[in-house]
C-alpha positions as CSV (number, residue, x, y, z in Angstrom):
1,X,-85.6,-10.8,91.8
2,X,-83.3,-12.4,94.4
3,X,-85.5,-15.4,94.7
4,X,-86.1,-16.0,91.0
5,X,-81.4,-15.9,90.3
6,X,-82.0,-18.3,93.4
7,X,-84.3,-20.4,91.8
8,X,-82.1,-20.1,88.1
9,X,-78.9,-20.9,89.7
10,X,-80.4,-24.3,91.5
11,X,-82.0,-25.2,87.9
12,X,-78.7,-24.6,86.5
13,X,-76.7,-26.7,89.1
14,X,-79.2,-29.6,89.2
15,X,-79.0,-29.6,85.0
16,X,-75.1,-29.7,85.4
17,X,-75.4,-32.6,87.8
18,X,-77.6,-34.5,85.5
19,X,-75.4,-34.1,82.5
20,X,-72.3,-35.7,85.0
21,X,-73.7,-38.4,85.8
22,X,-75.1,-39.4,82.4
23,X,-71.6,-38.9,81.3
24,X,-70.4,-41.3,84.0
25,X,-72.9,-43.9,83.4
26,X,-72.1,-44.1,79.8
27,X,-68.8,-44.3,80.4
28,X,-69.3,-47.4,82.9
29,X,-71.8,-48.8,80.7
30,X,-68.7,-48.8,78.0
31,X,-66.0,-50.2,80.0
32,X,-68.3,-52.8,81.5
33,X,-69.6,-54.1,78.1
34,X,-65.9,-54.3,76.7
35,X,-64.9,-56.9,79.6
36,X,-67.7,-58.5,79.0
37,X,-66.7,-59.6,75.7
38,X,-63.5,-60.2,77.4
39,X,-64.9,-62.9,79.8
40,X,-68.0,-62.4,82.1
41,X,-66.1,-63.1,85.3
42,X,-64.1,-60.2,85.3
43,X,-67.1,-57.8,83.9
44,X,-68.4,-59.6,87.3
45,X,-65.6,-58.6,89.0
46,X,-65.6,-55.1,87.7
47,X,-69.2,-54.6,89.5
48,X,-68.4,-55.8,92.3
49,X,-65.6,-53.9,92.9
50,X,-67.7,-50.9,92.1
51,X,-70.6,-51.3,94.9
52,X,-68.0,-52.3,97.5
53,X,-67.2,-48.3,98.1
54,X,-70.5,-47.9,98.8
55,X,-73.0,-49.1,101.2
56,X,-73.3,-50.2,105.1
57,X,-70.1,-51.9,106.8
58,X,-72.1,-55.3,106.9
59,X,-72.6,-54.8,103.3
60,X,-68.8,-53.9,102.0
61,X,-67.9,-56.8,104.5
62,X,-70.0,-59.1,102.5
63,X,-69.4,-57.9,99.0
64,X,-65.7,-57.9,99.7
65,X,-65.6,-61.7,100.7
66,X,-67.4,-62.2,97.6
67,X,-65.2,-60.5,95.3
68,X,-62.3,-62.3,96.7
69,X,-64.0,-65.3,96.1
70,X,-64.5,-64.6,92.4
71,X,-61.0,-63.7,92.5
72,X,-59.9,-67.4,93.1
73,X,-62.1,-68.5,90.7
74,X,-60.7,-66.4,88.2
75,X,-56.9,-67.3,89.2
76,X,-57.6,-71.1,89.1
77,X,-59.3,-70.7,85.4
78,X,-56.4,-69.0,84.2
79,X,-53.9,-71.5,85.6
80,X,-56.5,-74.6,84.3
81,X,-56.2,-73.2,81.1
82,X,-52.4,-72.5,81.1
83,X,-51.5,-76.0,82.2
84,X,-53.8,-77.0,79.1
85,X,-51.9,-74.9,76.7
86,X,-48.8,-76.5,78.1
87,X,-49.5,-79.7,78.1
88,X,-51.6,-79.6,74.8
89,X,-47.8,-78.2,73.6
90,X,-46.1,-81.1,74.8
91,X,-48.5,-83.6,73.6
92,X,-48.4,-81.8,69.8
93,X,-44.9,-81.0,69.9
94,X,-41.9,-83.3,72.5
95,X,-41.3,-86.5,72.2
96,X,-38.9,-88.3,74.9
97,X,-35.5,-88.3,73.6
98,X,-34.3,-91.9,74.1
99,X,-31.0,-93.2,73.0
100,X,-29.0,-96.2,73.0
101,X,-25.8,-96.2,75.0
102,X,-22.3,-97.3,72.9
103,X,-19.5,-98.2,74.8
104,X,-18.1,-99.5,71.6
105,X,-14.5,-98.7,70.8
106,X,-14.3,-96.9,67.3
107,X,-11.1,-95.8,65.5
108,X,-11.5,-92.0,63.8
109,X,-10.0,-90.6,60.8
110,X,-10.3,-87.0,59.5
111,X,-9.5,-84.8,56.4
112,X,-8.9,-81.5,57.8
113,X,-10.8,-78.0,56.0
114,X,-7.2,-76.6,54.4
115,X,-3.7,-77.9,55.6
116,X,-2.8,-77.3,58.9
117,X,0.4,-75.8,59.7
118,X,2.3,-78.0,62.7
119,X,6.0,-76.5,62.2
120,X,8.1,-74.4,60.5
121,X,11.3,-76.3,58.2
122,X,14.5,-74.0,57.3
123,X,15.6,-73.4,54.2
124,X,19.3,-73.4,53.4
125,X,20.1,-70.5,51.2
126,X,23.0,-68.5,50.3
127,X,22.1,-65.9,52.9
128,X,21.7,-68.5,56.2
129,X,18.8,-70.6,57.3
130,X,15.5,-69.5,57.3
131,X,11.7,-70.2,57.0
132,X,9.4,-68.5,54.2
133,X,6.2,-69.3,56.0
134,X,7.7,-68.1,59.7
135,X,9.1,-64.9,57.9
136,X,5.8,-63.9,56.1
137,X,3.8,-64.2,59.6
138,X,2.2,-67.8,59.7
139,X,1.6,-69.4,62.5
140,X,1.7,-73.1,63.9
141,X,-1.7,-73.7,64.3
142,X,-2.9,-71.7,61.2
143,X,-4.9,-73.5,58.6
144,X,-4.5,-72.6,54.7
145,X,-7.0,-72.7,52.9
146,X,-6.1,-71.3,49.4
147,X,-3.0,-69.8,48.1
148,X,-3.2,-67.3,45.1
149,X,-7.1,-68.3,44.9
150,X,-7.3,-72.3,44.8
151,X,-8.1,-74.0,47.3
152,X,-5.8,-76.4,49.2
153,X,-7.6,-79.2,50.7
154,X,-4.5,-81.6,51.0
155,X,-1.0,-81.6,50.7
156,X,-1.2,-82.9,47.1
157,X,-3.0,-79.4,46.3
158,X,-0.3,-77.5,47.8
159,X,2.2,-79.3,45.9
160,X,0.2,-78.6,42.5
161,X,-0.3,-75.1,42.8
162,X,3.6,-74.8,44.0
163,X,4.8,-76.4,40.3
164,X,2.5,-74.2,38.1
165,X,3.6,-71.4,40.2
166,X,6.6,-69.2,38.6
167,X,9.5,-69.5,40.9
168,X,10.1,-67.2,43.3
169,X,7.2,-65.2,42.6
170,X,5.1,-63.8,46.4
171,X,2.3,-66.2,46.8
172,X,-1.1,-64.9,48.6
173,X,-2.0,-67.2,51.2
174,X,-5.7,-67.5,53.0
175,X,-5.5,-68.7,56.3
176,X,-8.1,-69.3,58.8
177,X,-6.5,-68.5,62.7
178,X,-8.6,-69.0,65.7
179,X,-11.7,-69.4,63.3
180,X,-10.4,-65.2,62.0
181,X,-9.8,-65.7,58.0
182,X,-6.8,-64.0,57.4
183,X,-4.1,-62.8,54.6
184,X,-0.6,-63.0,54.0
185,X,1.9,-62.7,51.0
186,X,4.8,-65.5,51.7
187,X,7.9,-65.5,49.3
188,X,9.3,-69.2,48.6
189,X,12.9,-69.4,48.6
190,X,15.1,-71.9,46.7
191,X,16.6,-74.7,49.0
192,X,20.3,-74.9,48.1
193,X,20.2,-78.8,48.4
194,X,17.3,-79.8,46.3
195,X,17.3,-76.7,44.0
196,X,13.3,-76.0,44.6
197,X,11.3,-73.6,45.9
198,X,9.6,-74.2,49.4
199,X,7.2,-72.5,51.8
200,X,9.1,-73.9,54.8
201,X,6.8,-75.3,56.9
202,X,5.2,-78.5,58.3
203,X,1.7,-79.1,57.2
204,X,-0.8,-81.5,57.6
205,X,-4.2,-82.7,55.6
206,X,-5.5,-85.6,58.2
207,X,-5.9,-86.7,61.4
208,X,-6.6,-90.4,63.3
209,X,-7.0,-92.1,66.6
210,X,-9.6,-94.0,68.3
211,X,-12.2,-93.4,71.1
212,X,-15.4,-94.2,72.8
213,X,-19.1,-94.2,71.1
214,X,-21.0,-92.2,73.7
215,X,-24.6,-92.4,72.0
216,X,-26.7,-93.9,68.9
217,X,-30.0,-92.2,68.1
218,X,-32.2,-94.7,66.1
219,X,-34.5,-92.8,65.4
220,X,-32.0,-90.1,62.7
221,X,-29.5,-92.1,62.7
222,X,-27.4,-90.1,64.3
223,X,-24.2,-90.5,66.5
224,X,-22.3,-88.8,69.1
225,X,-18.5,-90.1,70.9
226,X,-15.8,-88.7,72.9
227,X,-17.1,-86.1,74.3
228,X,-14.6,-83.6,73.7
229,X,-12.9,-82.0,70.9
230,X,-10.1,-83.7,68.9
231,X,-6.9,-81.8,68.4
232,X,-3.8,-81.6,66.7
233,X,-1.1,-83.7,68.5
234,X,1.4,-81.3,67.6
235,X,-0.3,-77.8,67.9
236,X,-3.0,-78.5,70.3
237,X,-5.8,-76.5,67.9
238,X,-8.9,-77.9,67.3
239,X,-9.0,-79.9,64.3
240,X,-11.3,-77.9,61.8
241,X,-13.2,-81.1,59.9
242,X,-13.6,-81.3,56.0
243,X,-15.0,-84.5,56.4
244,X,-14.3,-88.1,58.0
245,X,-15.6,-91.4,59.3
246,X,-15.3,-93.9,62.0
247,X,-15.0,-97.6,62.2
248,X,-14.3,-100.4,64.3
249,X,-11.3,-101.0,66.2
250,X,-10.1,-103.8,68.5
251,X,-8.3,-103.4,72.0
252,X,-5.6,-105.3,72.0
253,X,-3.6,-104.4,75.3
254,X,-4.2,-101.7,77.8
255,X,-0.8,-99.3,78.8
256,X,-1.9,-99.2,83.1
257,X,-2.1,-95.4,84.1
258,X,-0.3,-94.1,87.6
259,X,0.0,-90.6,89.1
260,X,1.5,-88.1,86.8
261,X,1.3,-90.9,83.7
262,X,-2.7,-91.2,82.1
263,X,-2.7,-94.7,80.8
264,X,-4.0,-95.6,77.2
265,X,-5.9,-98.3,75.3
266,X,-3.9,-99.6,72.6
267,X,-6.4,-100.5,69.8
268,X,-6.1,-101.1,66.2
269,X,-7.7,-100.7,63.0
270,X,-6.9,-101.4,59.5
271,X,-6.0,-98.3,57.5
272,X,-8.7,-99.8,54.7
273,X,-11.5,-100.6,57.4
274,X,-15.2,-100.5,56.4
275,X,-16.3,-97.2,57.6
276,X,-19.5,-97.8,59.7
277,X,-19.9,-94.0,59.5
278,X,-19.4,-90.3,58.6
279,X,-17.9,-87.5,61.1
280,X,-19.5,-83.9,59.8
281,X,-18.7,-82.4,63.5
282,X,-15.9,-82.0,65.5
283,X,-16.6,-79.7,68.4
284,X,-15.8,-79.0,72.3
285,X,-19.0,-82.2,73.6
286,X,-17.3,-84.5,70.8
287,X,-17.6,-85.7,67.3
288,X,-20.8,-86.5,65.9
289,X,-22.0,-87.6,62.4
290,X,-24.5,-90.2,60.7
291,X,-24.3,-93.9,61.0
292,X,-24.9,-96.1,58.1
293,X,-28.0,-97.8,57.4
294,X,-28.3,-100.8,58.8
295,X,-24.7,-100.6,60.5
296,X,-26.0,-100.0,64.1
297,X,-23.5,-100.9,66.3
298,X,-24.3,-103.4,69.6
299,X,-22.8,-103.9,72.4
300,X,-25.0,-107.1,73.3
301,X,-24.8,-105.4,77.2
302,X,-27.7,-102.4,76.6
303,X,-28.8,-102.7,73.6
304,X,-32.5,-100.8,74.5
305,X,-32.6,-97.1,74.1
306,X,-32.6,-95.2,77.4
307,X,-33.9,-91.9,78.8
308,X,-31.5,-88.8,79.1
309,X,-31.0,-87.0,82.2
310,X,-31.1,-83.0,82.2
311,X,-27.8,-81.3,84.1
312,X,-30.0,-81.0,86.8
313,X,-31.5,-84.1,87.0
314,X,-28.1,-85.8,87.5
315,X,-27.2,-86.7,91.6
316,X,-24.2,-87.6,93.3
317,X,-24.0,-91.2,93.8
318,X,-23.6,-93.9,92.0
319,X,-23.4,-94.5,88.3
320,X,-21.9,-97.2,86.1
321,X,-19.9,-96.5,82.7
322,X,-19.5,-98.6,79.7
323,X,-16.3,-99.6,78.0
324,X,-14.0,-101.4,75.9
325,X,-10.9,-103.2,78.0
326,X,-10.3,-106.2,75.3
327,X,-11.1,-106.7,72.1
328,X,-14.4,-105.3,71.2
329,X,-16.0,-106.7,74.1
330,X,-18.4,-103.8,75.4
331,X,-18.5,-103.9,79.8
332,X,-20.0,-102.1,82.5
333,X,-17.7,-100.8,85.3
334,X,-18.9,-99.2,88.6
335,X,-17.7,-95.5,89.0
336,X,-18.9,-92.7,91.7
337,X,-20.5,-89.3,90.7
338,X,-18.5,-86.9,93.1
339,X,-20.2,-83.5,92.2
340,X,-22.7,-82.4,89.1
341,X,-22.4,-79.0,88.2
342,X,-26.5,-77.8,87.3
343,X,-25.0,-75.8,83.7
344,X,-27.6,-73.9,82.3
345,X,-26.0,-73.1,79.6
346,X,-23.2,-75.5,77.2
347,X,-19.9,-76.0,79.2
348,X,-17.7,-79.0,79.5
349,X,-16.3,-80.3,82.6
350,X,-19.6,-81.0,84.0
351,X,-19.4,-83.5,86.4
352,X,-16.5,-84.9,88.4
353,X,-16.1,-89.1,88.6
354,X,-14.3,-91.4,90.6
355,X,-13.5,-95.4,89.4
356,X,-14.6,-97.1,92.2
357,X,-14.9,-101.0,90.3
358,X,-12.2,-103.0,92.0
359,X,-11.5,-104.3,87.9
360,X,-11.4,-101.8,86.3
361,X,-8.7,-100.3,88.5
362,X,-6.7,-103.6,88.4
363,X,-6.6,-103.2,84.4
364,X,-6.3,-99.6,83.8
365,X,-5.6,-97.5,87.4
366,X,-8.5,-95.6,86.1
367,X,-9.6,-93.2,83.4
368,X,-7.2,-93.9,80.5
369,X,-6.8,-92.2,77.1
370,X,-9.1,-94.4,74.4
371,X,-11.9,-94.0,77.1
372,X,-13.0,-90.6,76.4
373,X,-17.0,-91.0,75.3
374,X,-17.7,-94.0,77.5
375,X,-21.4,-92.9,78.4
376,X,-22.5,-93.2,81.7
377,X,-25.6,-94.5,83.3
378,X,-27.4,-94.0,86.6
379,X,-30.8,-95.1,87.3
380,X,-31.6,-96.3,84.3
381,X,-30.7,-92.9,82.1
382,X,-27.7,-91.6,79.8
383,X,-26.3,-88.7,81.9
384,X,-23.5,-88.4,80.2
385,X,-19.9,-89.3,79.1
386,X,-16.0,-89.7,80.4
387,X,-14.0,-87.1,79.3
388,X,-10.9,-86.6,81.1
389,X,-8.6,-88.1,83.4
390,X,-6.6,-86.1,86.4
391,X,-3.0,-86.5,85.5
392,X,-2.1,-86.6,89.4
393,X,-5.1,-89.0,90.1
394,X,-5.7,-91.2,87.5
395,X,-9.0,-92.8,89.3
396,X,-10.8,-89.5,88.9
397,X,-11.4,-87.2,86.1
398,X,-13.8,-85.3,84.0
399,X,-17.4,-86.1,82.5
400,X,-19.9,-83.8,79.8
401,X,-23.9,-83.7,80.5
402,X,-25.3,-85.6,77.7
403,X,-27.6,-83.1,77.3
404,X,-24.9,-81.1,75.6
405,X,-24.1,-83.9,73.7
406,X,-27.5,-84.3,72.0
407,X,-28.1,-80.5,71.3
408,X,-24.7,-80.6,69.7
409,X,-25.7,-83.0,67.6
410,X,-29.1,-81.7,66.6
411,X,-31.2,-83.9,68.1
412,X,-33.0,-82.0,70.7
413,X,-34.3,-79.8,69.1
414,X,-37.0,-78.4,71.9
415,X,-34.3,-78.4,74.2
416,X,-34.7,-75.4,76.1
417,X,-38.6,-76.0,76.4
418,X,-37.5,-79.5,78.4
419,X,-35.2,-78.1,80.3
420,X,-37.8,-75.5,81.4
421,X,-40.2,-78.5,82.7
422,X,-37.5,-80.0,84.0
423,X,-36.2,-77.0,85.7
424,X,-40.0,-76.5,87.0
């Protein structure tokens, strides 16, 4: 009896083993086949990983070098075929950005979006001196957009909806402040010297001056100058653009700059100039828009579109700027590149120039006002552009990265997939 519960429980045991082990080869047979569909080096790999627990020292020793072998076969397929997707995507999909380099001097005029508020004028009345727009909460700076509903796009607007309004009745104004829309209720009060009903303040509908063409994209058609944002003279807020244009001007004398006093170009254009053309943008990297057909302006210095150069691409050393000093005659002047900051991101203030052309210096003392957007060249590629000058040192000053120039105004629009190559 004892030998035959022996003899049952080894059957049992040896049944129980079979059953494992079938179980384990069908699951191995399972995961094997599914990396095989998945590529037959790793289903490869997947073996030879298995018999390397097993067997004689000589044997693992062997297998192992083997496996790592396969293992660098496998990482340089999967970088081959990486670096084929990537450059299959830059073949199908970049194009170099080139642009031509202005230099030119352009005169700006813009219609602001709303009237802008610059001051605040009292009205006489039988109570004292006051303002209706300071006492219903509106700010200098503030830009109204409608009052009671209509919009007010000039000052001729405001005027309208004043006359057909009933005297003395609370007005609902729609302001925009600090890019927040906001609401107020303003009362006009009757001026004891003229007998009408005012708001009391200063407003404003446009905006002029002249500057620098940075960049001319020939490709769109499109345009970029200054290389900052253009401001109220009187408030200092950022002009909020309805629409404008540019068109030529002429230097006609140059106001030198010293310590503590920036210097200026004094340039001209006729208040009826052709308009060469349109400004849809007015933002902290400059003014940008569409030239007209056909209305490409030269400079007869560098007329061939260049090559951009990433933030980090740009060295200290030195560079060369273009600019207007008389007439409309476009020049190259030597300058120094002190320090490029890498920004990964949009920021102003990127690089940090010094005037180092012995003529230049004579004329100006340095960087002068009328000189913001002058782009600037080294090696052969637009970097970027002048921006601002140090009050206390007017040789040295401010410049932008082109590359936030040209992703302000839409043009690269794989930027961040360039600056990644570049970066790598």
């Amino acid at each position: 009896m004892k030998k035959r519960k022996k003899l049952r429980f080894w059957v049992i045991i040896v049944l129980l083993s079979f059953l494992v082990i079938s179980s384990s080869i069908r699951t191995g047979q399972f995961v094997t086949h599914s990396f095989l569909k998945a590529g037959e080096l790793q289903s490869e790999m997947l073996h030879l990983r298995a018999e390397i627990t097993s067997g004689s020292p000589i044997a693992m020793i062997t297998k192992k070098r083997k496996a790592e072998a396969m293992q660098v076969r496998q990482d340089k397929q999967k970088a081959r075929a990486v670096s084929q997707d990537i450059a299959k995507s830059a073949n199908g999909t970049i194009k170099e950005i080139r642009l031509v380099p202005g230099g030119q001097s352009i005169g700006v005029q813009l219609s602001t979006k709303g009237v802008l508020v610059v001051g605040y004028h009292l009205i006489s009345t039988a109570s004292g001196e006051t303002s209706p727009g300071e006492s219903a909460g509106i700010r200098v700076g503030d830009v109204i957009t409608k009052i009671n509903g209509k919009t007010t796009s000039s000052i001729t607007d405001v005027r309208h909806i004043m006359n057909v309004s009933k005297s003395g009745e609370p007005l609902k104004v729609t302001l925009i402040r600090q890019r927040i829309m906001v609401r107020k209720s303003l009362i006009p009060l009757k001026d004891k010297a003229n007998e009408r009903y005012q708001l009391g303040l200063f407003i404003r509908d446009s905006a002029s001056g002249i500057g620098t063409m940075t960049f001319y994209d020939p490709s769109s058609g499109t345009y970029g100058a200054l290389g900052h944002v253009i401001s109220d003279r009187d408030t200092g807020q950022p002009i909020l653009v309805k629409n404008g244009r540019i068109v030529r001007s002429v230097v006609q004398a140059i106001d030198r700059g010293r310590e503590g006093k920036p210097g200026e170009k004094i340039a001209f254009f006729p208040e009826n100039a052709l308009s060469i053309g349109n400004v849809s943008k007015n933002t902290p990297f400059g003014i940008f828009g569409t030239m007209k057909k056909n209305d490409s302006i030269r400079s007869d210095i560098m007329d061939a579109a260049l090559p951009i150069a990433t933030a980090e691409q740009v060295k200290e050393g030195p560079a060369k700027i273009l600019t207007v000093l008389n007439g409309n005659k476009v020049e190259a002047f030597s300058i120094q590149i002190l320090n490029s900051i890498p920004q990964k991101h949009p920021a102003t203030k990127g690089l940090v120039i010094k005037i180092t052309d012995p003529r230049l210096l004579k004329a100006t003392g340095g960087i002068i006002q009328g000189m913001s957007g002058s782009p600037i060249i080294q090696d052969g590629k637009l970097v970027g552009a002048v921006t601002h000058v140090f009050v206390n040192d007017p040789t040295s000053g401010y410049g932008v990265h082109i590359e936030w120039m040209i992703e302000e105004a839409g043009i690269d629009k794989n930027h961040q997939f360039l600056r990644k190559e570049a970066a790598g």
